[in-house]
Structures are given as C-alpha cells and as structure tokens.
N, C-alpha and C positions, 0 to 999 in steps of 0.2 A: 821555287818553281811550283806552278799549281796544277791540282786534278782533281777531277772531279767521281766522286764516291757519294752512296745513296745513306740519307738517314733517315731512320725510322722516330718521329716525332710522339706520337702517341700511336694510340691502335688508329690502321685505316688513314694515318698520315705522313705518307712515303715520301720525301722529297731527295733527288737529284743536287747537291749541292757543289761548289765547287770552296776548296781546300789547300792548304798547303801540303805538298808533298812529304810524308814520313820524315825523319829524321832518322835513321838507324845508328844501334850502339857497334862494340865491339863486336859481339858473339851474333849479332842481327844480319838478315838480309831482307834485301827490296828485289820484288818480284815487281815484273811489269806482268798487269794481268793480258789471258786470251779467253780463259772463257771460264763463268760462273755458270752457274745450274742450281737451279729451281729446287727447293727442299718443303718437304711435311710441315718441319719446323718451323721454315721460313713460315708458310701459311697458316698456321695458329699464334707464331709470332706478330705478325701484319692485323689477324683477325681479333684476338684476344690478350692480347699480351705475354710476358714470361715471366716467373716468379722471380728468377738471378737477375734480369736485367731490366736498369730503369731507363726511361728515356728519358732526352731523345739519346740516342746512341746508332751507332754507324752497323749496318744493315749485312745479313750474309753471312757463308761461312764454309762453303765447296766452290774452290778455282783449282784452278791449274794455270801455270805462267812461265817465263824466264826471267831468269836472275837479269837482275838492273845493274846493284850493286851490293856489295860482301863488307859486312866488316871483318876488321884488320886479323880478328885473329880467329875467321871461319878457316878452315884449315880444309874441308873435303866439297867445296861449291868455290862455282867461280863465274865472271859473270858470264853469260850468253845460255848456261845449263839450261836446258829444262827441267823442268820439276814438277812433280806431285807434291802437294802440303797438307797437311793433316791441321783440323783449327787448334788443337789442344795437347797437350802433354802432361805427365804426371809427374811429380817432386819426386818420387824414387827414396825421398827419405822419412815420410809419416807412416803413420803404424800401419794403413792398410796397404802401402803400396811393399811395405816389406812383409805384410804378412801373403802377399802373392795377389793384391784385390786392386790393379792400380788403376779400375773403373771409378773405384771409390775412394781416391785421392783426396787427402783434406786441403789439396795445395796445387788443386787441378790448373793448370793456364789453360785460358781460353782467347783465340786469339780472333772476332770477330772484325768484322766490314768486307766484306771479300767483293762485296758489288762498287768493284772500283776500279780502276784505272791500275793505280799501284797497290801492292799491301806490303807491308812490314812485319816480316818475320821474327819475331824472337826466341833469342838462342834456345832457350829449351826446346822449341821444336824445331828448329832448323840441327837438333840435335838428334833426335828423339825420333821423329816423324816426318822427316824432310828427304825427300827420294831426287835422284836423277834418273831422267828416264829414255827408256830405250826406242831407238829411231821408228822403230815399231808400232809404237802407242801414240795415239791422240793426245791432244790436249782436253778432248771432248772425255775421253775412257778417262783420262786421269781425273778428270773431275768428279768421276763418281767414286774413286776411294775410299772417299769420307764416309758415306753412307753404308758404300758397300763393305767396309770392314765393320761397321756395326751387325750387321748380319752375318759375318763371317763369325765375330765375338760369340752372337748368340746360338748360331747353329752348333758352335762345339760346345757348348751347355745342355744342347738336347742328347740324348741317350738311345739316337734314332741306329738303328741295326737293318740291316740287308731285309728288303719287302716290308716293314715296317709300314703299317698306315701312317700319313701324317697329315694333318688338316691345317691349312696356314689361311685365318681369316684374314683379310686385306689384301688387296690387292694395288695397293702403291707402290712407290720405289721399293720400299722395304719389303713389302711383304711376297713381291715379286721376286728379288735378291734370294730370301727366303727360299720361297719354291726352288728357284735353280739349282741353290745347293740343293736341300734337302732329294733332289730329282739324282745329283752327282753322287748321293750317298745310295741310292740304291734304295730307296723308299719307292710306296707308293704314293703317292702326292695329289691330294685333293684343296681346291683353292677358292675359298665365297669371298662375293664381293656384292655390289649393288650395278657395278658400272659394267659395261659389255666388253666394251672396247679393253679393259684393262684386262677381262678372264680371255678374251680373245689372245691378249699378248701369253698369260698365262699357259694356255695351251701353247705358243710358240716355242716357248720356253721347258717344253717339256713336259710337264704335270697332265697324268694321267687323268683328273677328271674336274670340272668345273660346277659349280653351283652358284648361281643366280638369285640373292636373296630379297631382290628388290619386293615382292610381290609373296615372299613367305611368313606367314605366319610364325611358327614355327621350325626357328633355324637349329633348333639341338636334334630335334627329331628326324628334320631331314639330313642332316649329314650322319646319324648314326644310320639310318639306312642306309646309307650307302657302304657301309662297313659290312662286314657278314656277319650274319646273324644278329644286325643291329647292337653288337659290343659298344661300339664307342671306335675314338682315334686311340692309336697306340700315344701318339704325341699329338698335341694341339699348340700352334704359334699363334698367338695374336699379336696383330701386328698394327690397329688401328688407331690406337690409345682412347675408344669410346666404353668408357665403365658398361656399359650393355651389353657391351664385345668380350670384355675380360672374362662378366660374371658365365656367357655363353659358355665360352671358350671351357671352364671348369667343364661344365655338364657335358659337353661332348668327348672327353675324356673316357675309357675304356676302365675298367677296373685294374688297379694299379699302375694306370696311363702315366704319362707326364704332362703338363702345362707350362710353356712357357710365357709370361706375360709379358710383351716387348715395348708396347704400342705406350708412349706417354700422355697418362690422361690430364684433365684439368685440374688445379687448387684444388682442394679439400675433395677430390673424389675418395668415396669409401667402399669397397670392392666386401658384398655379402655373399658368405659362400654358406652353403649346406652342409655344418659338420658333421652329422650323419654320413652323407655321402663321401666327405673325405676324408673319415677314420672309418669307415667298413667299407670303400669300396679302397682307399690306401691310394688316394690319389696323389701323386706329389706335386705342387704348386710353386712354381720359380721366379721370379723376376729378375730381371735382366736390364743393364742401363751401360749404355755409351761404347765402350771399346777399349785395346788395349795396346800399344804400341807395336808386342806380337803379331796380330790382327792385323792390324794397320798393314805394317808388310806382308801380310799375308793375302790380305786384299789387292795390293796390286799385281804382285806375282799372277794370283789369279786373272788380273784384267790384262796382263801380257801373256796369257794361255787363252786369252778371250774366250773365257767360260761365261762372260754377260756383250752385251756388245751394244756400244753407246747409242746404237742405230735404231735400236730397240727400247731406251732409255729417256731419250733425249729427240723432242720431234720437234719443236720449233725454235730460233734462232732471233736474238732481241738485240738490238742496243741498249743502251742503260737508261736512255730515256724513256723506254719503255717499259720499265722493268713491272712496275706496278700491274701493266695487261699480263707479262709474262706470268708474275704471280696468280693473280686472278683467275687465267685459263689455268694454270693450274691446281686452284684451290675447287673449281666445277668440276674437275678431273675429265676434263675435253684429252689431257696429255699424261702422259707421266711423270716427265719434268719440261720443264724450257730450260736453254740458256741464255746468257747474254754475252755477247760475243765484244771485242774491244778492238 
C-alpha cells in the first residue's frame, strides 16, 4: 500500500514523495497521521542543514495520530487510540542514562519523517514516550508535546524562586513555552524578541514586560534597566540558538544570576564569555539539550490542564503539499507554527 511522506533532499530541496507504507515489527506501531506542526528545527533543517542527519532523509518530527496498526506483542495500544508520540527515546542502559542524564544518551533513538500520512513507531518509544490521550485534547495540543516538554526539561534546570526576574530572549515556540512556565512559577518575566506579533502573543501569555530589540542598539543595557537598580536578570533563558544571543544572554545576568543556554546554535559556533565577569561576578552558565522521558509526561499533563493552548501556537492549517509555504511562513516568523493537517 502506498503514502505519501515529504523528504528533505538537500538544504532548500523539500519534495513530497510517495512510498511504501512502513512495515512495523513486533514491539512497533503505525499511526495514521492528523496533524504535524511546524518546528525551529524543522526551519534551520530546510535552511542549512544538521550535523546528525545526511540527506536525502524523510522530513519532520511533531504529529499526533491514531493507531493503524500494533504489533503482536504492544500489550497497552490498540488500534483506533489516539496518541501523542514523542520522536525519540533513551537506551536506559549507557552510562549517562543510568547516571540520571537520559538527554545525553549515547544510544538516543530518533525516530523522524512525521510529514506523512503514516509513521512507524518503534518499540522503544511506543514504550518510553507513547501516550493515549484523553477525549479532551486535540490532536492540534498533542502535537505540541514534543517541543513543549523541551521547555518543560529546561525550566526545571532554572533555580527560578517566587518574584524572581527572569529574561527569556526569543520569542518562538520555545521561548514562548518558556515564558508560560516561567510566568506559572511565580516570576517576573521579561520577553525580547525582534518580531511584534510573537511579544504580542507573549503578553497573552502572561509575561509581565516586553522589549522590542528590533531597532536597539544595545540589548544588555536595555534589559538591565528594566531590572531595579539596573542589577541584571535573576535568570536569563536563551532560547534562539544565534551565538550573539547566548554571548547577550551571560551579560544580562545579575551578579550570581543564572543563564540558561537553550537555543541550538550552528557547527563550529564558539560562545566567548568574560571570565572576569563570570568569576567575580559568580555567574553560573548552563546548557541545556533535548528532554527526558519524565518531561515528556510531564508536558502533556500540562497540555491537558491547558496551561499553553494550541489556538495560540498554531495559526495556519496546510496539506502536505504545501508544506514547504508552511515552512517558509514560518521561518519569516509571519506565525508561530503551522500545521499540516491529513
């Protein structure tokens, strides 16, 4: 039986293809998809490529679906479920996942193509990271899982306390995510971005103040002003992955601030910091990557208390033959995300 699924040929050579439907093993399942959603990734994947994957290779990696079909010995899905699916899962048995670090798995599965018709779950995450979901939720909400328990990952890395300044550069999906929590923790929450429309949703969302750095010079300056007595952020997120951003991000930092670095920069970026500044002012300096299966559920719980709401996430609706515009408009940041509906 055939479907059709997109694949990314080199950078900027997106095509539409059609395929033979998966084959799934024992421990696998086939999801008939409903809806993909637009990602960061996808748009510096499309633009520039990614260090892990060579092309051409099959495109994507936030759906949400229903089960097609189970193999024989899936024992808690069955077909017709709905589901939320996570793209990745950890071995559970190398050294960082039992030292407690299963972001940093040396045996991560990744299970791309999700701009497709069907996708093929494998058992480690139809183990790991594979949810059924409550009559309540979207297929639209569940789509944003993925993203959103990377923010959910990263937020409980920050050491952010009741009134807490906290500065979250970016204003994409992620760094949006970001703000929410950070807003649920009881922060104050200050949000720079270049785009309107995305600080605009930022106030929706809660976040006490906005800054507009389209037109500033000096973006360390202006956000310690807004601090009192021009200290600095208690916490600073970056969340945009542009090395300009990260090095910011340090300097706005408050004397024994925290920084979390989120945002994934390009190949061979080299992030120079002031070590003056971050041994007598005692800055600490974090980085943060991917998520954790904990997270993972922790994120949808969250999107079935609708602490984000897809309505606010997700503004335009694609078929797959359009997927490329979908991309596009969302790499000009016209949206926050698109999806592509099936």
């Amino acid at each position: 039986m055939k479907m059709r699924r997109a694949v990314l040929y080199q950078q900027e050579d997106l095509r539409i293809e059609e395929c033979e439907m998966p084959e799934i093993g024992d421990g696998d399942v086939l999801v008939k998809n409903k809806v993909s959603t637009t990602c960061g990734t996808d748009v510096k994947i499309y633009k520039r490529g990614y260090p892990l994957l060579k092309p051409p290779h099959p495109f994507g990696h936030e759906f949400s679906g229903v089960i097609a079909r189970v193999g024989r010995n899936v024992k808690n899905f069955r077909e017709g479920d709905r589901v939320a699916v996570h793209n990745t899962a950890p071995c559970g048995q190398c050294y960082y996942c039992k030292k407690g670090f299963p972001s940093m798995c040396e045996d991560m599965m990744f299970n791309r193509g999700t701009y497709a018709e069907y996708v093929k779950v494998p058992g480690r995450i139809v183990e790991q990271n594979m949810f059924i979901l409550k009559d309540s939720i979207s297929h639209k909400s569940a789509s944003l899982m993925e993203p959103f328990s990377c923010a959910v990952y990263g937020i409980e890395e920050c050491p952010i306390h009741l009134s807490d300044v906290v500065v979250v550069n970016g204003a994409g999906p992620i760094g949006l995510m970001f703000a929410r929590l950070a807003v649920l923790r009881g922060a104050h929450v200050i949000v720079t971005d270049k785009a309107e429309n995305r600080l605009e949703l930022a106030k929706k969302l809660g976040v006490h103040e906005v800054l507009n750095i389209s037109e500033i010079e000096d973006s360390v300056s202006a956000v310690k002003a807004m601090t009192e007595g021009s200290r600095g952020a208690d916490i600073v997120i970056e969340a945009t992955g542009l090395i300009g951003v990260w090095e910011n991000s340090v300097k706005m930092a408050r004397k024994a601030g925290f920084v979390l670095l989120f945002g994934g920069t390009k190949e061979n970026s080299i992030l120079h910091i002031d070590a003056t500044l971050l041994h007598y002012s005692q800055i600490t300096v974090k980085g943060a990557f991917h998520t954790t299966p904990r997270h993972v559920r922790s994120a949808l719980e969250l999107l079935e208390m609708g602490v984000i709401r897809s309505d606010d996430f997700i503004q335009n609706e694609y078929p797959l033959e359009r997927l490329e515009e979908a991309v596009l408009e969302h790499a000009a940041q016209k949206v926050i995300k698109n999806c592509i509906v099936y």
